[in-house]
C-alpha positions in Angstrom: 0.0 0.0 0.0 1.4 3.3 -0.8 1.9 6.3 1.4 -1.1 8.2 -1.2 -3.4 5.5 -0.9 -3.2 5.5 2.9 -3.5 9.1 4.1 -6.4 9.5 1.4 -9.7 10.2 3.1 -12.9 8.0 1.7 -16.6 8.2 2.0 -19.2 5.4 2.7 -22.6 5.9 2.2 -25.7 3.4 1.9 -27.7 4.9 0.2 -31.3 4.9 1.2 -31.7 1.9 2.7 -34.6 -0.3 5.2 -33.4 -0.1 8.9 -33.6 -3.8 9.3 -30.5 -4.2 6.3 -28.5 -1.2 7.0 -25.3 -3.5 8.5 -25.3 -5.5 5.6 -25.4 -3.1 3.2 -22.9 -1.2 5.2 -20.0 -3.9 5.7 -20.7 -4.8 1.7 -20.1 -1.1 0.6 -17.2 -1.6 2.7 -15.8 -4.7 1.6 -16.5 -3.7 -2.3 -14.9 -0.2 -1.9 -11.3 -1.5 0.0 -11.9 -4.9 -2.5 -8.4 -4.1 -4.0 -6.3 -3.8 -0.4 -7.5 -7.0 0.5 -6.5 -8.1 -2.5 -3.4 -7.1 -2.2 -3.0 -8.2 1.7 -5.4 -11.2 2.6 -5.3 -10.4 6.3 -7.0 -7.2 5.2 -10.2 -8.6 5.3 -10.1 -8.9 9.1 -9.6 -5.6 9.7 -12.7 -4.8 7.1 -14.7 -6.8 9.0 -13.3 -5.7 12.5 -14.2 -1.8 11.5 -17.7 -2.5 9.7 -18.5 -4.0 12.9 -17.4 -1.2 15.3 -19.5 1.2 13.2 -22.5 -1.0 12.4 -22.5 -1.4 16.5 -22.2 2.6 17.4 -25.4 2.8 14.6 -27.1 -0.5 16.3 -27.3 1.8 19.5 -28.3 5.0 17.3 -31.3 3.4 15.7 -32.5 0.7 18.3 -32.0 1.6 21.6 -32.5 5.5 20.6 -34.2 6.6 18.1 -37.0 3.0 18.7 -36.8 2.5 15.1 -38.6 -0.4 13.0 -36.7 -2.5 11.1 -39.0 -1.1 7.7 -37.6 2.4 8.5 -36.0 3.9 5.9 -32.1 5.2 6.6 -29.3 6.8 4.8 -25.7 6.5 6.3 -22.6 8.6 5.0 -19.3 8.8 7.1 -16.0 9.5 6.1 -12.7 7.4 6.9 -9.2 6.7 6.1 -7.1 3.7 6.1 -3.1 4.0 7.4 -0.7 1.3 8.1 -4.0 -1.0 6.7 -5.8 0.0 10.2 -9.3 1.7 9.2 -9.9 5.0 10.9 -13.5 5.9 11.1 -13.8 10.1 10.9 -16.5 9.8 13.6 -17.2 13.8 13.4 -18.6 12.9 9.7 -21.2 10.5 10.7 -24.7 11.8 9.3 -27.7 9.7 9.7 -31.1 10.3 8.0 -33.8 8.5 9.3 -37.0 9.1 7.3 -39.5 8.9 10.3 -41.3 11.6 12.2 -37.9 12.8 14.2 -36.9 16.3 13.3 -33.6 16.0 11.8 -32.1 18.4 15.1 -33.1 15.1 17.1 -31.5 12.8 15.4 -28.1 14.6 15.0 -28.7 15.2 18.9 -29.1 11.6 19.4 -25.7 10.7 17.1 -23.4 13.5 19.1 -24.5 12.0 22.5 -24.1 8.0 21.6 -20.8 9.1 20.5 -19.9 10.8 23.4 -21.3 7.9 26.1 -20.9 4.3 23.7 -17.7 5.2 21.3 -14.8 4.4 23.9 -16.8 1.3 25.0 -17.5 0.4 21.3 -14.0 0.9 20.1 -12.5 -1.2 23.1 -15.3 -3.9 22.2 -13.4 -4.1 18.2 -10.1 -3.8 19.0 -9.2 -6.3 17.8 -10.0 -8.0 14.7 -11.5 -11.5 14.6 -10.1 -14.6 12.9 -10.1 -15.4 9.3 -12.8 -17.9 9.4 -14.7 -15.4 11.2 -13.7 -12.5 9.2 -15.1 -13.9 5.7 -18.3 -15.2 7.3 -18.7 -11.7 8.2 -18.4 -10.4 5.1 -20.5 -13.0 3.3 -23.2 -12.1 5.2 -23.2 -15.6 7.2 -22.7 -14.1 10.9 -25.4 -10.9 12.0 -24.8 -8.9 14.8 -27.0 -6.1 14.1 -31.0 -7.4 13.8 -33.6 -5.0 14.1 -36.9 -6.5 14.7 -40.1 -5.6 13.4 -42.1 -3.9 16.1 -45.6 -5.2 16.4 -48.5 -3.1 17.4 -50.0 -3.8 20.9 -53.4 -4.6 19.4 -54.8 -5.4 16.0 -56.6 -2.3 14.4 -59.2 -3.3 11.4 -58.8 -0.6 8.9 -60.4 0.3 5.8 -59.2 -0.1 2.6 -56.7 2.8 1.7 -58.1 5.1 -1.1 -55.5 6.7 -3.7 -55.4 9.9 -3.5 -55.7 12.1 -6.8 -52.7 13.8 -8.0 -52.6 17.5 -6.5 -53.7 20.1 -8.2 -51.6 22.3 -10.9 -51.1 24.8 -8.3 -50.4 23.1 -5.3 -46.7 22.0 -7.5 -43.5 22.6 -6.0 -41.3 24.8 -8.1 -38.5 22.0 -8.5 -36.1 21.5 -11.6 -36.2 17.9 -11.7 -33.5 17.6 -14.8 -31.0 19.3 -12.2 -31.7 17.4 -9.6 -32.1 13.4 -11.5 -29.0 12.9 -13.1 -28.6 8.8 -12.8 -30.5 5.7 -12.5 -29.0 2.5 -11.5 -30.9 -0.8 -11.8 -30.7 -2.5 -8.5 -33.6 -5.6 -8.9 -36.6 -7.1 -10.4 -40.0 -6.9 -8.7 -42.5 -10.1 -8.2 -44.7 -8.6 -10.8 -41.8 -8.6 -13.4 -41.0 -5.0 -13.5 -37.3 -3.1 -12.4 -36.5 -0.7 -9.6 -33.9 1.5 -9.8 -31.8 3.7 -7.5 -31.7 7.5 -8.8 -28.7 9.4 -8.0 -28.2 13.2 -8.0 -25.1 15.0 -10.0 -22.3 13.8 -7.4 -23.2 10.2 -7.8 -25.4 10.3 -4.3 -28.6 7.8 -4.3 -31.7 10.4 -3.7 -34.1 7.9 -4.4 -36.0 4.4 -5.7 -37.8 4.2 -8.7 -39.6 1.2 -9.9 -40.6 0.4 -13.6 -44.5 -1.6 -13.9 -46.8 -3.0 -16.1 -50.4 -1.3 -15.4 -52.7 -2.9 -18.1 -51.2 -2.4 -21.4 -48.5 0.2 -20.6 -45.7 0.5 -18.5 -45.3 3.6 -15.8 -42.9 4.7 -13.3 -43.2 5.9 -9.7 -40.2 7.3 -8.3 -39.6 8.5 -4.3 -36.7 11.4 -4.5 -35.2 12.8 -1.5 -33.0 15.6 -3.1 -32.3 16.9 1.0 -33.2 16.0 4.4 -36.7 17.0 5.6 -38.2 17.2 1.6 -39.6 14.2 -0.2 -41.3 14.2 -4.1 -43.3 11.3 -5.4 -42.8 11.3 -9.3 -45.8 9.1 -11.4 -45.4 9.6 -15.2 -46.2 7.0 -18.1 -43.9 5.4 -19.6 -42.9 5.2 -23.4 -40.7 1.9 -23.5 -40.8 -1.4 -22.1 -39.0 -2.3 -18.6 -35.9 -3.7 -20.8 -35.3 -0.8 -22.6 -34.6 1.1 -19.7 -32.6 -1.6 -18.1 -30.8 -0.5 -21.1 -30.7 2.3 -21.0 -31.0 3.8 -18.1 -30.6 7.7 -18.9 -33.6 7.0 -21.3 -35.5 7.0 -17.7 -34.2 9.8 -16.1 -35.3 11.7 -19.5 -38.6 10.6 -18.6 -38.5 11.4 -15.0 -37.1 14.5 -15.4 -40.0 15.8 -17.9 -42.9 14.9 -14.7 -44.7 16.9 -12.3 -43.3 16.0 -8.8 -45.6 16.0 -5.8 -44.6 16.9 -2.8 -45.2 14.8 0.0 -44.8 14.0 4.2 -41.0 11.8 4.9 -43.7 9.5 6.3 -45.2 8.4 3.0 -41.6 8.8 1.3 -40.6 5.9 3.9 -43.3 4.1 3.4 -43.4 4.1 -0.7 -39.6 3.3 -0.5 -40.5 0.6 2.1 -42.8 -1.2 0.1 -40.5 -1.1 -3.3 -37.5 -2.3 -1.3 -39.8 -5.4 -0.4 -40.7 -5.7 -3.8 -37.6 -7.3 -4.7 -37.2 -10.9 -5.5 
C-alpha cells in the first residue's frame, strides 16, 4: 500500500436503505470499496470486518436503543474514513444519519453526538481487535449478524379500511423543483415479483436520492419514483412510460429523460418511507 493511498480520506454511504438491512449493506459497501487492499494483503479482510462491525454497533445503538426505530424504517448512512498502516480510521465527526421517520432532523443529530460521546470508547474497546479469518469472511459473506432489528408489532390489531388513492394534487399546489437538475442517474438495482425493475436514482455527485420502480399497469408501462434531493423534503414522481422495462434496463438515462420531464408532488417523509418501504420489499 502506498503512502497516497493510505492518508487519502474515503466516503461510505448506503444509500437509502430499510433499517432492518443497513449492516449488511454497510459492511458490503465496505468490503466492495477497499476490494483491491485485501487483494493485495489477505489479512486485510479482518480488519474490514473488524471496522464494519465497530460502526455498524455505534449505529445498532443509534437506531435501536434510541431513536425506537422499526426495522421497515428507511435510513441513509454517509461517514468518512481513512485507512493507514492498513488500520481503518473511522472520521467519527462525519457520521450523518437520515432517518425518514417523524424525528426532526435536530433530534436525530442530537441523538448521534450523545451515543458518540457515552458508547464510542466502550464500542471501540469492544473491536479492537479483529476476529479470525474464518470469522472474518463469514462476516463479510453475510453468514454471521450482529445487528438485527426486529419488526415492532403493534399492541393490538386495528381493522382498517381499505386505503383510497389519492388524486394527483392540483396544478397549483406543485412545488417549483427542476427535476432535470436534480435526476442525473438511475441505476438498476432488482426485479419486482410482478416482473417490473426498480432502480436507485442518483443526483449529479453520484449520491442515491431515491427508488424508482418500472411496472406494467394494463397495457402500458409507468414509473413511480420516491426522491429525497435533501433531508426533511420528499417528491413522489408518477409519469407514463414510453418503452418497455428492458429498454430502460438498457438504458437507463432513457429514464431519467422521462423522470425528469414529470410533475413531482410533494409529499410527508412519512409516505416517502413508506413508498420506499414497500419497493425495497418488492424485490425478488
Amino acid at each position: 500500500m502506498s503512502e497516497k493511498e493510505e492518508i487519502r480520506e474515503r466516503e461510505l454511504s448506503t444509500g437509502l436503505v430499510i433499517a432492518g438491512a443497513y449492516a449488511d449493506k454497510l459492511r458490503r459497501t465496505l468490503f466492495a470499496q477497499l476490494r483491491d487492499l485485501v487483494k493485495e494483503n489477505k489479512e486485510f479482510a479482518r480488519e474490514v470486518a473488524r471496522a464494519s462491525g465497530e460502526i455498524n454497533r455505534l449505529i445498532y445503538v443509534i437506531l435501536v436503543d434510541k431513536l425506537k426505530a422499526d426495522k421497515g424504517d428507511v435510513v441513509r448512512i454517509r461517514v468518512k474514513y481513512s485507512v493507514e498502516d492498513w488500520k481503518i480510521k473511522w472520521h467519527y465527526d462525519t457520521l450523518r444519519l437520515e432517518y425518514f421517520k417523524r424525528v426532526p432532523d435536530d433530534e436525530v443529530m442530537k441523538v448521534v453526538a450523545e451515543t458518540i460521546k457515552e458508547k464510542l470508547p466502550e464500542i471501540q474497546a469492544q473491536y479492537a481487535a479483529a476476529p479470525t479469518a474464518e470469522e472474518a469472511e463469514a462476516i463479510l459473506k453475510g453468514e454471521k449478524e450482529e445487528f438485527v432489528i426486529e419488526e415492532k408489532k403493534p399492541e393490538a390489531e386495528e381493522v382498517k379500511p381499505p386505503a383510497v388513492e389519492k388524486p394527483p394534487a392540483p396544478a397549483a399546489a406543485k412545488p417549483e423543483i427542476a427535476l432535470e437538475e436534480i435526476v442525473k442517474e438511475a441505476a438498476p438495482i432488482g426485479e419486482t415479483m410482478e416482473g417490473g425493475l426498480v432502480f436507485e436514482i442518483k443526483n449529479e455527485r453520484g449520491e442515491n436520492i431515491g427508488i424508482a420502480s418500472v411496472e406494467p399497469r394494463g397495457e402500458v408501462y409507468v414509473a413511480e419514483a420516491v426522491i429525497l434531493p435533501k433531508p426533511g423534503e420528499a417528491y413522489k414522481i408518477y409519469v407514463k412510460l414510453s418503452g418497455k422495462p428492458d429498454e430502460y434496463r438498457d438504458q437507463p438515462n432513457k429514464l431519467v429523460e422521462e423522470l425528469s420531464k414529470a410533475t413531482p408532488v410533494k409529499i410527508t417523509a412519512d409516505e416517502a418511507r413508506r413508498i420506499l418501504q414497500a419497493k425495497m420489499e418488492s424485490l425478488t
